[in-house]
N, C-alpha and C positions, 0 to 999 in steps of 0.2 A: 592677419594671420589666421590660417586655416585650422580648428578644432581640430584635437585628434581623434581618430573616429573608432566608438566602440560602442555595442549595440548587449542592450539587457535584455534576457529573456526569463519572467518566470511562472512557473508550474508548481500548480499549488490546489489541494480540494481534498474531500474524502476517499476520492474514488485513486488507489495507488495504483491500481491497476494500468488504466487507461493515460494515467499522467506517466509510470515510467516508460507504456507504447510509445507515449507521443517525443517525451525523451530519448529514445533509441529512435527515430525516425531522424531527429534534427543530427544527433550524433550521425548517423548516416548519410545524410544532405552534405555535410561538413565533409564527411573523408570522397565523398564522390564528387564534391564541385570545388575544395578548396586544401586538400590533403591527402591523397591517399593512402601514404605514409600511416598517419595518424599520430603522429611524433607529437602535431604542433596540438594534440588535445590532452587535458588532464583534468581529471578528478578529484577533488577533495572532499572527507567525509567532515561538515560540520564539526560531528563528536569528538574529531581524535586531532584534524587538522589543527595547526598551532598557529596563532595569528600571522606572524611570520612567515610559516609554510604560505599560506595563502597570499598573500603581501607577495611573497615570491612568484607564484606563478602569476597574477595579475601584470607585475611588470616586467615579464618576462617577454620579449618581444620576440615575434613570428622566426623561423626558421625555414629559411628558403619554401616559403609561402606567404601570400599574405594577408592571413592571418591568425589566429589561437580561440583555441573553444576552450573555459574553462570551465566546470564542472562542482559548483558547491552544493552539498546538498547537507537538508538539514542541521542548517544552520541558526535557522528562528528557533529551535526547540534546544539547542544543545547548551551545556552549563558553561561553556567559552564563546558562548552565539557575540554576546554583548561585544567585548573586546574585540570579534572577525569583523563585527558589525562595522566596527568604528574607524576598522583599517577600510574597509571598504568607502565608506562613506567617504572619509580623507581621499582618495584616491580619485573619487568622481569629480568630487569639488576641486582638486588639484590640477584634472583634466589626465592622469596620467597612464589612463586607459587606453594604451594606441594600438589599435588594430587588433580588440578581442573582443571574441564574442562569451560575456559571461551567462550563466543559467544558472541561476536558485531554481532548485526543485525539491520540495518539502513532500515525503512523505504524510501521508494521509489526514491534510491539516489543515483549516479554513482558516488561511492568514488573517480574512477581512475581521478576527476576534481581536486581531493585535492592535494595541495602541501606537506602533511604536511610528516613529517619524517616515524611516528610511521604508518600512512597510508599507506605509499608506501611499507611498512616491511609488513600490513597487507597483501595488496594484491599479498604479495611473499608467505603467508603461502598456508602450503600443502593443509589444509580445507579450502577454498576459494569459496562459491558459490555465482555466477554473474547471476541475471537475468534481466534478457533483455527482450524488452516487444515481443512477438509475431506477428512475419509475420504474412498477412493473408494467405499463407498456412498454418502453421503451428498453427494459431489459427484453421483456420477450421477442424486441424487433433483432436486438444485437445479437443474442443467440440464434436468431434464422440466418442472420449475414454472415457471422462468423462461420458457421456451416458451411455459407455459401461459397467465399472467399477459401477453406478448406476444399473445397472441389465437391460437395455432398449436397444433400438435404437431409431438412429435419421434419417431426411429422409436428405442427401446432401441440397435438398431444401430447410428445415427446416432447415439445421444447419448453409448453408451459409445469409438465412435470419436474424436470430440470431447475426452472426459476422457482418452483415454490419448495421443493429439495435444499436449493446450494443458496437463492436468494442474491447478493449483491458481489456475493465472493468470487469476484472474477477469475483469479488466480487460480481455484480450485473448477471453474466452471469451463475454463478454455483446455483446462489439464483433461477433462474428464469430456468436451467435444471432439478434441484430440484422440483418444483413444480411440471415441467412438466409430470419427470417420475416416480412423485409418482400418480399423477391422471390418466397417461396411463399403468401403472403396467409395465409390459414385451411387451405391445403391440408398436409398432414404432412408433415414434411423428412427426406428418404433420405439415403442412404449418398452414393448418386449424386449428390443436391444438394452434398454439401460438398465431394464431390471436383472438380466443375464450378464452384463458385462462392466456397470457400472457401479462405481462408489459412491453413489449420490448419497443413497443410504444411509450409507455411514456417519451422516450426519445428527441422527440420530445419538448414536451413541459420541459425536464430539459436544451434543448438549451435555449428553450423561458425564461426559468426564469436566466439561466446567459445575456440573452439580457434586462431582464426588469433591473436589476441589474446594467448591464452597461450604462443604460440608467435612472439609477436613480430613474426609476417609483418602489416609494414602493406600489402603490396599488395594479399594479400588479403581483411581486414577491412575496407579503405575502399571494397574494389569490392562486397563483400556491402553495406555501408552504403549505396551508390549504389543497389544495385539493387533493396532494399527504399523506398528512397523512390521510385526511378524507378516501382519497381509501385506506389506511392501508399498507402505506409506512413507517418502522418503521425510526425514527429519524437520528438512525445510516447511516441506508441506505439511506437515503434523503443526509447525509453529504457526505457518501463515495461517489454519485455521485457527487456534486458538487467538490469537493477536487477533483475529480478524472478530472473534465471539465478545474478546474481553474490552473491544473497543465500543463495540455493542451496549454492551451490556451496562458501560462507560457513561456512557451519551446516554440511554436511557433512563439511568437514576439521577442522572445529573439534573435530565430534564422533568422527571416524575415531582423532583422534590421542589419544584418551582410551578407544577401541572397537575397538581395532586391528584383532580378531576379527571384528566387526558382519562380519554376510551385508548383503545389498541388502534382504532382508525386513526385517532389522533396523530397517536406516536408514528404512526408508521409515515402520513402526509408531512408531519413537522421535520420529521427528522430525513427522511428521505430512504425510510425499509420495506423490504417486500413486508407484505402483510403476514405474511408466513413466519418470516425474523421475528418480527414485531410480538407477535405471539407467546414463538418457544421462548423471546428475550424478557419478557414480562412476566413469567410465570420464574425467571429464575431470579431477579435482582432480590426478589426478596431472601435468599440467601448471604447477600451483600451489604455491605455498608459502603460510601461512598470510599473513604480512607483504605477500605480493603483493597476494593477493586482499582484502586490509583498503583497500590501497591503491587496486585498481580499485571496491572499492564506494564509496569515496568520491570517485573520481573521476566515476563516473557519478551520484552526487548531487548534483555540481555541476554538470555539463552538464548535469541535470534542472533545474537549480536556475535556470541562467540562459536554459535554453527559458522557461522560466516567468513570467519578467521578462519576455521579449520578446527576448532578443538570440542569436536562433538564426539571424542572418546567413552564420554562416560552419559551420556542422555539421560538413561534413568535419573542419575544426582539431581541434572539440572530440577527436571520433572519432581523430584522429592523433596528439595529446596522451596518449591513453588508452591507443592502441593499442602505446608509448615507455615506457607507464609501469614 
């Protein structure tokens, strides 16, 4: 008797940027060689998906194609991970996997910390992609490609001012090459361009508002929150940086309080931060306690969480809820 065939694929590391590209590439592979439809693909969110829901789509068989991409993501992190975990597990050992292509993709997560059984099987499978966040060489080679593959160039000046500005924060750093080389067409982008047209800066003051934050001041946290939306900072992007600072900030006292000694080279080589991060992130944990800062990153995953839904009526709240916590 022939197995019934279904193929795992998963995506997993700090770097979310580069793992959700690589997830929208495969989703695309899929509707162009095996669906165009896109009927036969579905998503689950770890968080909200009910063991069930998920049970369901796994054995849900192809629709005039053949075959289904399903889509779990953060599921190792979520408070009903355990139980999805177990339908899942049943289901391989069962064999009743026929003709899907499943992907775990973990936002910004170094599975290989997990003990757990079915995790360590994961990151034995053949589709296995780990992203890790970017050296700074290896960032300032991605910012010259990205340019390039935008149809421009960058000038080395311009691009390693960029990486020690924005640092690992992809999401905010392809937002802001975008801008750049859609205003300079095909012509090279200087120094002068970023300082004339871009937000890099602004980074600056998103230190200032995780220090207003740690230090409790809501007048001034909600007025930098004003002021980045009023410059037309969209909501999302206001969060990805913060999530992005508080994850930082996360990892570095995590790891200080085990490294007491660590230099800034230190932190920056262990943990994998431009040196630049490593820096402004060092100069602030001492605002923090470890229990705080556990506390603000999940707070800011939930005001991510319900931008995302749709109910970003009231921002400031969220921001003032956070900024209390």
């Amino acid at each position: 008797m022939v197995d019934k065939v279904y193929m795992i694929i998963f995506l997993h590391g700090p770097d979310a940027f580069r793992s959700r590209q690589k997830l929208k590439e495969l989703k695309n592979k899929f509707i162009k060689d095996v669906d165009a439809s896109g009927i036969n693909m579905q998503t689950l969110d770890g968080n909200t998906a009910s063991p069930e829901a998920i049970e369901n789509a796994l054995i849900t068989l192809p629709f005039l194609a053949k075959k289904r991409m399903v889509i779990i993501e953060n599921i190792l992190t979520s408070k009903r991970g355990e139980k999805s975990l177990e339908v899942v597990v049943n289901l391989i050992e069962k064999k009743s996997l026929e003709n899907t292509i499943v992907i775990f993709w973990e936002e910004a997560l170094d599975a290989r910390k997990f003990k757990n059984p079915f995790v360590k099987k994961l990151l034995k499978e053949k589709y296995l992609y780990s992203f890790e966040l970017l050296s700074p060489k290896d960032l300032l080679i991605w910012v010259q490609n990205t340019v390039k593959n935008m149809g421009g160039t960058i000038s080395l000046e311009a691009a390693q001012f960029l990486c020690d500005a924005i640092g690992n924060n992809l999401w905010e750093m392809h937002t802001e090459l975008e801008k750049l080389a859609n205003f300079k067409q095909k012509e090279e982008i200087v120094l002068a361009d970023i300082r004339n047209l871009s937000g890099a800066e602004v980074d600056e003051n998103i230190f200032g508002l995780t220090d207003a934050i740690g230090n409790k001041n809501k007048k001034s946290a909600l007025s930098l929150v004003q002021k980045f939306l009023s410059a037309g900072m969209s909501p999302s992007e206001l969060l990805h940086k913060c999530l992005w600072l508080a994850r930082n900030l996360l990892m570095i006292k995590s790891f200080m309080q085990n490294n007491e000694r660590a230099s800034q080279q230190d932190v920056a080589r262990e943990l994998g931060l431009h040196p630049f991060i490593a820096k402004k992130s060092l100069s602030q944990i001492k605002n923090f306690d470890l229990a705080h800062l556990k506390t603000m990153h999940e707070k800011i995953l939930n005001i991510e969480r319900k931008i995302k839904t749709g109910h970003n009526s009231n921002l400031l709240a969220y921001f003032d809820l956070l900024v209390l916590t």
